[in-house]
N, C-alpha and C positions, 0 to 999 in steps of 0.2 A: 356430292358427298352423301346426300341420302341415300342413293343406288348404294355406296360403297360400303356404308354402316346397315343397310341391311339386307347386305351379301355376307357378310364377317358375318352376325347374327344368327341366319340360317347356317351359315355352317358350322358354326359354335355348337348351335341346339342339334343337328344331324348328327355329331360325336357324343352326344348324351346318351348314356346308356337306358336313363328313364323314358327317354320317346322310345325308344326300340321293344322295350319290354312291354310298356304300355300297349302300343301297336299288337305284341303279339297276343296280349290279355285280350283287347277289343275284337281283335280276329276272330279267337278262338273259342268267346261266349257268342260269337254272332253265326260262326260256323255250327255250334252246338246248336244255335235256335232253327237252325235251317234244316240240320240233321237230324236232332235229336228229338223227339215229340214230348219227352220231359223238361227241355227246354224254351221256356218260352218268353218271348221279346215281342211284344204287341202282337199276340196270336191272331192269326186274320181269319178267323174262324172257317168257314166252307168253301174260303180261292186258294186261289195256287199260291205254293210257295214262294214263288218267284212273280207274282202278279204287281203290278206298279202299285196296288194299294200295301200291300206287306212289303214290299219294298222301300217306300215312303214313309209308311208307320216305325219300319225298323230302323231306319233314320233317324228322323224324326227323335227314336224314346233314347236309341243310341247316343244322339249330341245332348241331353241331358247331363249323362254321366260325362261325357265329354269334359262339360265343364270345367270337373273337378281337375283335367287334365290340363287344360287348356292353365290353369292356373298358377301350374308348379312352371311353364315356360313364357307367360306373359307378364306375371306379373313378377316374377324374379329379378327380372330384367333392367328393375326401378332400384332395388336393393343392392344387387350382385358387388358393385363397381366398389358401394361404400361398404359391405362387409370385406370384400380383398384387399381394399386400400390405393383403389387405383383413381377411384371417383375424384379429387384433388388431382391427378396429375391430367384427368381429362377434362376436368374445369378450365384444365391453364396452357390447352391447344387452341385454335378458331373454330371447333369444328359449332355449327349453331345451333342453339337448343333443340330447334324442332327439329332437325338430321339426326341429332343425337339420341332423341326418345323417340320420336315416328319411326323410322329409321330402322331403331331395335324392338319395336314394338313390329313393325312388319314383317322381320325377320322371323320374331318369336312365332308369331300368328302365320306363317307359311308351314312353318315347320309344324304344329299342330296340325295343320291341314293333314300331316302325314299318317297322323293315327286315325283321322273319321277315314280315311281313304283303305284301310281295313275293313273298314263296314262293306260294301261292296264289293270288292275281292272277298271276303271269304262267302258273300250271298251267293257271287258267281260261281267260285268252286266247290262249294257245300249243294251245288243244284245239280252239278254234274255225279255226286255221289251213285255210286251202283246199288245200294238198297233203298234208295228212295222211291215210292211208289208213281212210276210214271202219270199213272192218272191225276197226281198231285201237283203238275209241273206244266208251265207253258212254255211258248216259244221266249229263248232268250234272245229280249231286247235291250243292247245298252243305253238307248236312250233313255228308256227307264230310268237306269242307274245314276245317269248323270241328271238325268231333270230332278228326281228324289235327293242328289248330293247338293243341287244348286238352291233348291226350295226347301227341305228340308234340314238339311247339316249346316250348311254354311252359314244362311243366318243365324241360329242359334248358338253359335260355335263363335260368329265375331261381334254378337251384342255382349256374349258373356265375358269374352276379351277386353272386351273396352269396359265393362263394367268392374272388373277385377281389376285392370289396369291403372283406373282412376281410383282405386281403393287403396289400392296399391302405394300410386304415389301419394295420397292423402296422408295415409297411416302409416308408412314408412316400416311396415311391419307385414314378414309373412305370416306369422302367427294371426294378426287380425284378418290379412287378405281372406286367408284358410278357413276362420269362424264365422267369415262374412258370407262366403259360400255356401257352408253349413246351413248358415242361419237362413238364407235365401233358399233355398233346397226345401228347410226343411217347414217355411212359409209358405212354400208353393205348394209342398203335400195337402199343409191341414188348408186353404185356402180351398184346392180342388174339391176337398172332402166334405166341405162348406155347402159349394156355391155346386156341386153333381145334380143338381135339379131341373126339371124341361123349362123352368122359367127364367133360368139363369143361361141358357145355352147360349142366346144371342152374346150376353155380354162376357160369357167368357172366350167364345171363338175372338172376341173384339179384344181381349185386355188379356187371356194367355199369354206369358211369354215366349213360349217355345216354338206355337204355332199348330201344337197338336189339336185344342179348343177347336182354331179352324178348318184342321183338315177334316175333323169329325163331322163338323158343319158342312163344309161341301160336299160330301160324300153318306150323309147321314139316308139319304133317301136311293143308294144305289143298289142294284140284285149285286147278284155275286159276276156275273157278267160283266158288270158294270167294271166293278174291282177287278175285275181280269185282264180286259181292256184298255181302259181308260186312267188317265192321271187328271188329280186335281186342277181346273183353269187359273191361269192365272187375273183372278178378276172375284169379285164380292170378298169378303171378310181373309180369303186367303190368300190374295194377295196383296190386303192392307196389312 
């Protein structure tokens, strides 16, 4: 029954107009940062555009906003049933609690998957552009792509899932879910702005939520070579 409720789920959210639109916003400011030199999304300052550290980073600041996305389809999910008036008649099937919220909760969280999965598509086609200055460009590696999706997007994409989602069903409210985001968003700004200090670097690569803290940490002592090459290990502070 869980497969089944979230397969119905996914494809509920797949017919939503707001993932599609969404998807194409996220595309399209990720394309601009890759094209556009007034655009900028974690500027990797002297590597290539396409180097596994701007790759990462672009991730990485990408699922951020994510979030806010992530929110309108996870945590809806808790509400939907009792604003249509159906919640009562699925109370009074067998289907069992946890099928019923995991379930839709996986669905909802797949279907998200669909809009960070723009991030990368539009890096890769925004690299192929013809006025991009070749010397600015490496070899395109999809590994890259997917090590940066696996390490940076996805966890920050399904901690904030489960955090809106348990808000969700607490508050019974998307109005609160919505200001809880906000309010979390806009804790993390002034916090960073706080704690931007070399003596605080340790502890924030450690207590970041995003993961950004530690990629800066793993990679704080690399050339630009380095960034060209290489991806963060998974091991010391970034991969806790």
């Amino acid at each position: 029954m869980f497969g089944k409720v979230a397969s119905f789920e996914f494809g509920y959210q797949l017919k939503n107009p707001v993932l599609w639109i969404t998807f194409i916003a996220f595309f399209l400011l990720t394309f601009g940062s890759v094209t556009n030199d007034f655009i900028q999304i974690g500027s990797a300052g002297n590597v290539n555009i396409n180097s596994p550290f701007a790759i990462i980073n672009t991730m990485a600041i990408m699922a951020i906003f994510g979030q806010f996305a992530v929110v309108a389809f996870v945590a809806n999910i808790v509400i939907r049933d009792d604003e249509t008036g159906f919640a009562p008649m699925i109370r009074a099937t067998q289907i069992k609690k946890f099928d019923y919220l995991f379930g839709r909760f996986t669905g909802a969280f797949l279907a998200s998957i669909i809009i960070m999965l723009a991030i990368p598509l539009a890096m890769i086609i925004g690299s192929f552009m013809p006025w991009l200055d070749p010397e600015r460009l490496g070899p395109l590696v999809l590994w890259h792509y997917v090590y940066a999706f696996a390490t940076a997007a996805l966890p920050t994409l399904f901690l904030c899932a489960c955090m809106f989602f348990a808000l969700a069903t607490v508050t019974r409210s998307m109005m609160a879910t919505y200001l809880g985001v906000i309010a979390f968003f806009i804790l993390y700004i002034v916090l960073s702005s706080l704690f931007a200090r070399p003596e605080f670097e340790q502890a924030v690569a450690l207590l970041e939520p995003y993961g950004i803290g530690a990629l800066f940490d793993a990679t704080r002592y690399w050339t630009a070579s380095d960034r060209n090459t290489m991806v963060p290990p998974l091991s010391g502070l970034y991969f806790g």
